[in-house]
C-alpha positions as CSV (number, residue, x, y, z in Angstrom):
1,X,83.3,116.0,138.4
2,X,80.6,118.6,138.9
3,X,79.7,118.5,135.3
4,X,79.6,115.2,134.5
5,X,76.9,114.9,131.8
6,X,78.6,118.1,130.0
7,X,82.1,116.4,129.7
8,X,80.3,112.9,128.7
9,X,79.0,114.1,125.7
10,X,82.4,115.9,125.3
11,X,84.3,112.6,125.8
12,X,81.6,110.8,123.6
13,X,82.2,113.0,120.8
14,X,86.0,112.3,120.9
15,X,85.4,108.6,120.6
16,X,83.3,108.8,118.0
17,X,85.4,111.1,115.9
18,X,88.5,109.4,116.9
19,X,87.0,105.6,116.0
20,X,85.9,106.6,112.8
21,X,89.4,108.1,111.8
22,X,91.2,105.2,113.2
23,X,88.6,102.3,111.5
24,X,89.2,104.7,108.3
25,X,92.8,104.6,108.4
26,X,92.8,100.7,109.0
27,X,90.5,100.1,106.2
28,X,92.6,102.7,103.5
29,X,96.0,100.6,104.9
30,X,93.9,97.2,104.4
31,X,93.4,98.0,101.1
32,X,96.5,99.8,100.3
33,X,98.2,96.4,101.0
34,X,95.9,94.2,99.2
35,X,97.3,96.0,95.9
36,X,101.3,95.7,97.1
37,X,101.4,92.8,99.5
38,X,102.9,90.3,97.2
39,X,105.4,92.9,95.8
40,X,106.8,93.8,99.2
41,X,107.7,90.3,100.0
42,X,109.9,90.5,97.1
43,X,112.5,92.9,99.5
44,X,113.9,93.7,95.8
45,X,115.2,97.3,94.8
46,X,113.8,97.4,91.1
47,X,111.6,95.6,88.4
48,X,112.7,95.7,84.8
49,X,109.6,95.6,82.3
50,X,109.4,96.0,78.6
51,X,110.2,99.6,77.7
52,X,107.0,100.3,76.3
53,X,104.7,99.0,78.6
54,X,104.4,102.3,80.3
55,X,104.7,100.9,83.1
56,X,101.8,98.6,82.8
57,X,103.0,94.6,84.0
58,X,99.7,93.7,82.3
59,X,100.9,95.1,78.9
60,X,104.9,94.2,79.2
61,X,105.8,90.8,77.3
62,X,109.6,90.2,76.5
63,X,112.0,86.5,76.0
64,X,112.6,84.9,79.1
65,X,116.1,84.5,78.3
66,X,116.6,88.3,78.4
67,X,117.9,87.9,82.3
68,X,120.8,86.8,80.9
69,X,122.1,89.8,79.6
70,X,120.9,91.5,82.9
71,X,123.5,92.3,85.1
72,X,122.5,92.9,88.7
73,X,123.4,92.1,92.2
74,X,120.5,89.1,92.3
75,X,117.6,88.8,89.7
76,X,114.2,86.9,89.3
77,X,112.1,86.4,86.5
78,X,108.2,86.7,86.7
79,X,105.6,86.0,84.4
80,X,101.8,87.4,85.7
81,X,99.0,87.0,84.1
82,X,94.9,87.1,85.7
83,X,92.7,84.0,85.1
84,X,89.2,83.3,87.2
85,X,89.4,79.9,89.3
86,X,86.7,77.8,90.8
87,X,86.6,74.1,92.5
88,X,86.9,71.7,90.0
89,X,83.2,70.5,89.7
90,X,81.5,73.5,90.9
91,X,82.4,75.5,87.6
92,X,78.9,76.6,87.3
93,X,78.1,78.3,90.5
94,X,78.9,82.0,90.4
95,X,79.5,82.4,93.8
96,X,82.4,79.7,94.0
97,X,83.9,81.7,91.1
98,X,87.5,83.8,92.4
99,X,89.3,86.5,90.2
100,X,93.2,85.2,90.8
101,X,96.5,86.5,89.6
102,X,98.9,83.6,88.5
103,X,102.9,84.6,89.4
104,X,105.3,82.3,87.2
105,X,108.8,82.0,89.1
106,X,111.5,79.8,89.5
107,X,111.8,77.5,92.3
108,X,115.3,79.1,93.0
109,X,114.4,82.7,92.8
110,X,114.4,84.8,95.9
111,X,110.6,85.7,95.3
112,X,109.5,82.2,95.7
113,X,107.4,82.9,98.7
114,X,107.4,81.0,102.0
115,X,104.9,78.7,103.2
116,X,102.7,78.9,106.2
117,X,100.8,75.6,105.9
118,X,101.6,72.9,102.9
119,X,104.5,72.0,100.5
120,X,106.0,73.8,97.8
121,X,104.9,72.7,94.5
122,X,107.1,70.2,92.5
123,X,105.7,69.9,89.4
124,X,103.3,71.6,86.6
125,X,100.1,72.7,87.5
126,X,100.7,73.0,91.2
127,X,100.2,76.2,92.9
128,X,101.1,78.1,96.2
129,X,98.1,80.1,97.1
130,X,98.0,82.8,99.4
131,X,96.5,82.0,102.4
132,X,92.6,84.4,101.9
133,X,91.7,82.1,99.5
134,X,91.6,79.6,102.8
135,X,90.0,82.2,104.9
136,X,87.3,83.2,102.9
137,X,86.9,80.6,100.1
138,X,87.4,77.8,102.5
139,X,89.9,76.4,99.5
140,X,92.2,73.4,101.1
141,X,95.4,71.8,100.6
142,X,95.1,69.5,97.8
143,X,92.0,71.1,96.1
144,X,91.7,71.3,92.3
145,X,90.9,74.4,90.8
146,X,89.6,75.1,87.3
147,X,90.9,78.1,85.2
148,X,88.2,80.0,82.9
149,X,88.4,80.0,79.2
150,X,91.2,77.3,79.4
151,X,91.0,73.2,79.9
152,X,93.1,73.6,82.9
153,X,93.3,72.9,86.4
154,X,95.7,73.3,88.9
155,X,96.4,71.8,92.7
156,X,97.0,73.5,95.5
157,X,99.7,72.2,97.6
158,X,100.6,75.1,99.9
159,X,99.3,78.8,101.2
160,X,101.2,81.5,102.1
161,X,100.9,85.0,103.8
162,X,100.6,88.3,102.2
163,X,100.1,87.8,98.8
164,X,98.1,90.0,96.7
165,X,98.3,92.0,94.0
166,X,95.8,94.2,92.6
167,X,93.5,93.2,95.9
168,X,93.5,89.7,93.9
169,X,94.9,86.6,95.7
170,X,98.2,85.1,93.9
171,X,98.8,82.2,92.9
172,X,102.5,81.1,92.8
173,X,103.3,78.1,90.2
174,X,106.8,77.2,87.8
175,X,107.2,78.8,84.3
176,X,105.6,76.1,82.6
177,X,102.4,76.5,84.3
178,X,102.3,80.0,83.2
179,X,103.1,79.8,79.8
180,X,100.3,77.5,79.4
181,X,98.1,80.0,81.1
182,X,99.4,82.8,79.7
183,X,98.7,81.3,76.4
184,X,95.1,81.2,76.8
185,X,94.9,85.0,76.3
186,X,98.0,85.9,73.9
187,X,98.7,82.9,71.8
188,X,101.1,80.6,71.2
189,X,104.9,81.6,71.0
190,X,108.1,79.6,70.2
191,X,110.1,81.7,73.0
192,X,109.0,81.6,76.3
193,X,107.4,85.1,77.6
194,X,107.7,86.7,80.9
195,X,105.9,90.3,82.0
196,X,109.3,91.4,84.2
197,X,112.5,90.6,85.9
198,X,112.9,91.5,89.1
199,X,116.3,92.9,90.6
200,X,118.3,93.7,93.9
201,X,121.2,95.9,93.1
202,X,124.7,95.5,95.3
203,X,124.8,98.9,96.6
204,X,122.0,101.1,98.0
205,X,120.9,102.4,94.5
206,X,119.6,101.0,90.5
207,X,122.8,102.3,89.5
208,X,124.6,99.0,89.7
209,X,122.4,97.1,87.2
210,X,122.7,97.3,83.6
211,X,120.3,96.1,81.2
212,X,123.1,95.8,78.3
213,X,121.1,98.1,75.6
214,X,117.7,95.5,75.7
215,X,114.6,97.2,74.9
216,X,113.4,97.2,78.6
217,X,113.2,100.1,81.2
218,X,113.9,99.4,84.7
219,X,111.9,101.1,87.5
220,X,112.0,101.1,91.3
221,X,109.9,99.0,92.9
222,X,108.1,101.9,94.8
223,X,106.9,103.9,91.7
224,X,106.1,100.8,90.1
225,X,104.0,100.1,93.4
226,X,102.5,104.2,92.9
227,X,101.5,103.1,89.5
228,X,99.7,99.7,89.7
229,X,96.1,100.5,89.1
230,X,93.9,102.9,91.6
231,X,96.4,102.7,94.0
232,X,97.5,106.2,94.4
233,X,94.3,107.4,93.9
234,X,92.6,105.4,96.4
235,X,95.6,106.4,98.3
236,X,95.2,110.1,98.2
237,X,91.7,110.4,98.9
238,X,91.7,108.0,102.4
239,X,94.4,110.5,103.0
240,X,92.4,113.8,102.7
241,X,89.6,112.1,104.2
242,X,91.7,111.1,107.1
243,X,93.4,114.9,107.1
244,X,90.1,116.6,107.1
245,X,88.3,114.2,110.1
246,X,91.5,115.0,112.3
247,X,91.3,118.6,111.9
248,X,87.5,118.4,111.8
249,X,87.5,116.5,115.8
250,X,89.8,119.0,116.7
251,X,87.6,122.1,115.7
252,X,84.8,120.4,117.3
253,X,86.9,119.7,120.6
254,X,87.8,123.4,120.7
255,X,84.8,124.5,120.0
256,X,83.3,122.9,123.1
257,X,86.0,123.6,125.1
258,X,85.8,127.5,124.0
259,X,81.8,127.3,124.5
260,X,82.5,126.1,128.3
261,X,85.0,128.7,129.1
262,X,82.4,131.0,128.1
263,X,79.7,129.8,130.1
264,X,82.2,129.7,133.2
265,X,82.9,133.5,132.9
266,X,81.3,134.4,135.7
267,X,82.9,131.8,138.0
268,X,86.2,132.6,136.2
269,X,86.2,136.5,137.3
270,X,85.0,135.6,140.5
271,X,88.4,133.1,140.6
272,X,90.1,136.3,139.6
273,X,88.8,138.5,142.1
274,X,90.1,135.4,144.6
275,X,93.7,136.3,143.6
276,X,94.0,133.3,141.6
277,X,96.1,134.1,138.6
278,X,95.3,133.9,134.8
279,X,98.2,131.2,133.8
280,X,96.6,128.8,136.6
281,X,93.3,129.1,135.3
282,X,94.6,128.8,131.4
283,X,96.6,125.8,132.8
284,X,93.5,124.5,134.1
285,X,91.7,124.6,130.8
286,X,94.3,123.4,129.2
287,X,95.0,120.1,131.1
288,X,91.3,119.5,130.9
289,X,91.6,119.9,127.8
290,X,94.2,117.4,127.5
291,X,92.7,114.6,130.0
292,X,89.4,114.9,127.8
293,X,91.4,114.3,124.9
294,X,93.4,111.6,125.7
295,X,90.4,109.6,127.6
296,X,88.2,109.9,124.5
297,X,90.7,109.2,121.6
298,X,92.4,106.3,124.0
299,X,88.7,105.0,124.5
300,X,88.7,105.4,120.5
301,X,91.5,103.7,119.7
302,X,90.1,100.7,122.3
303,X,87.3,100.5,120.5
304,X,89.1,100.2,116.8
305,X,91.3,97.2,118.3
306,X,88.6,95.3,119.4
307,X,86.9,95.8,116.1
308,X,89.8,94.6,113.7
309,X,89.9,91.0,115.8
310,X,86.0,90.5,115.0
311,X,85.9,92.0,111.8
312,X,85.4,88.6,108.9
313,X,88.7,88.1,106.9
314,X,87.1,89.3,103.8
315,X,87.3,93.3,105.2
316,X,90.7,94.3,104.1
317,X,91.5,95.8,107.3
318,X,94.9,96.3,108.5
319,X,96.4,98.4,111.4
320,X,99.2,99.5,111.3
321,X,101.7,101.0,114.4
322,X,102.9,103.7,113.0
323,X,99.9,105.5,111.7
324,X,98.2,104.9,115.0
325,X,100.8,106.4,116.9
326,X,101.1,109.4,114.3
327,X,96.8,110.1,114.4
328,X,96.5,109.8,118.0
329,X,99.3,112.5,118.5
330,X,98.0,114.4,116.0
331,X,94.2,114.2,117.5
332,X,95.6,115.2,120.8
333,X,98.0,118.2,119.5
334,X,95.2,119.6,117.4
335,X,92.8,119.7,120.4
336,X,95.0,121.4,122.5
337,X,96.1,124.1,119.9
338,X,92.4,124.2,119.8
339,X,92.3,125.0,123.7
340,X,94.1,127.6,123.1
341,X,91.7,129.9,121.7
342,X,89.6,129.2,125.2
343,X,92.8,130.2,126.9
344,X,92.5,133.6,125.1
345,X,88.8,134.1,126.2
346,X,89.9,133.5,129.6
347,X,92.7,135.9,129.7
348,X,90.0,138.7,128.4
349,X,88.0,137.9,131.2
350,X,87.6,141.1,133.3
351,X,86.6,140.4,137.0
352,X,84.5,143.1,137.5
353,X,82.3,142.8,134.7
354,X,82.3,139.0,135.0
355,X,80.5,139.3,138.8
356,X,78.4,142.2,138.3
């Protein structure tokens, strides 16, 4: 209380430091689940693509009847292909133009995704589309959208949640649909072509499912989500960033906690020569130590909530519990190791020398 502009600019350190790691870690998870959104709704253990695709989905082609000779606990067929959409009538406007990703499934399947506004589409060229194309292309129920470098259009007749892939927004529609699409780009075939089938097993591992000798290589679904495009790269570098900004704040919190200590020598032999003992004093350092920490970070942490709820839908921002939890212990554990150093400087302090 006696040095209260000293411990501001403490404090304001530690919620600067601590906001920028937290908005950081938002934005990495934001865009860490615009590449996997759609594929975690799937809940499914494993994804079978063709085995030469290395482990591309763009690149991996195969007969839609191959799931019959699949044998697994539950299995969908998907056929994805990329197309760019715009409002039909406004194909000439650049800005109105939307890079999608097209999912063909069955209306049965367990991917088909559930809706949060709208009905599921019935026939051929109707599409469920996740719900950012709402958001931020202010696309609506019943709007017609026309496909590049194809005479195509398709309606939209429902949006759903969390559904991206690639940081595109998908669009869900039948088998038909996406042959036709899918056409556009490969040819025309005689068999119908799907990029993968996707798979739940009946025990906890792949081992159940057999792909009776087919020309296909089945994967889990978490290294095929490691090795979709960018992702684990983009991964691993929000991570050091995020690594080295913790341990950064916490050399800077120490440092300013160790520069006090030293400026409080003389008062802190003076407490010596009083009788008062050197773990009371170290406790002391530490528990401010502690309270500064946890005010500044908490303050922090505040500040990053507040943010996500008026940040525009377009900023794939996310937050996420866990890693909240995890970086504000972390923050707070690193300081006070931190303060420990001070505590070690305090316990050098000679009393005699300290007053005179």
């Amino acid at each position: 209380m006696y040095s209260k502009k000293r411990f501001a600019l403490i404090i304001g350190v530690v919620v600067l430091v601590s906001y920028l790691v937290f908005f950081l870690t938002g934005l990495a998870y934001g865009l860490a689940q615009e590449n996997r959104s759609s594929v975690d709704k799937w809940e499914a253990d494993g994804i079978v693509l063709a085995e030469d695709s290395n482990l591309n989905v763009n690149m991996s082609m195969f007969a839609r009847e191959t799931i019959e000779d699949i044998e697994a606990g539950d299995k969908a067929s998907l056929g994805i292909t990329s197309n760019v959409v715009t409002l039909e009538g406004q194909e000439n406007d650049d800005d109105q133009k939307v890079n999608v990703t097209f999912f063909g499934i069955d209306e049965d399947s367990f991917i088909y995704p559930s809706l949060v506004e709208g009905e599921n589409f019935n026939d051929s060229y109707e599409v469920i589309a996740d719900i950012s194309l709402k958001e931020e292309e202010a696309f609506e129920v019943g709007d017609e959208l026309k496909l590049a470098g194809v005479d195509t259009t398709v309606t939209i007749t429902g949006f759903t949640e969390d559904a991206k892939f690639n940081v595109s927004p998908v669009l869900y529609t039948n088998h038909e649909t996406y042959q036709s699409i899918r056409a556009s780009g490969f040819g025309e075939r005689e068999d119908e072509i799907i990029s993968a089938i996707v798979v739940r097993s009946e025990g906890d591992s792949l081992e159940g499912i057999d792909l009776n000798g087919e020309d296909l290589e089945l994967y889990s679904v978490s290294e095929f989500i490691s090795n979709l495009p960018g992702y684990n790269a983009q991964v691993l570098t929000f991570g050091l960033m995020i690594g080295f900004l913790v341990l950064i704040a916490a050399m800077v919190i120490g440092i300013f906690i160790y520069v006090l200590t030293l400026q409080k020598s003389s008062m802190l032999g003076v407490m010596k020569a009083q009788g008062i003992s050197t773990s009371y004093i170290s406790k002391s350092v530490v528990g401010q130590t502690f309270l500064l920490t946890v005010f500044g970070v908490g303050t922090g942490l505040a500040l990053t909530l507040i943010t996500g709820m008026l940040l525009p839908a377009a900023v794939p921002y996310q937050n996420n519990v866990l890693f909240l939890a995890g970086i504000t212990t972390l923050l707070i554990v690193c300081a006070l190791i931190g303060a420990f150093f001070s505590v070690r400087a305090v316990v050098k302090i000679d009393p005699l020398e300290a007053i005179g």
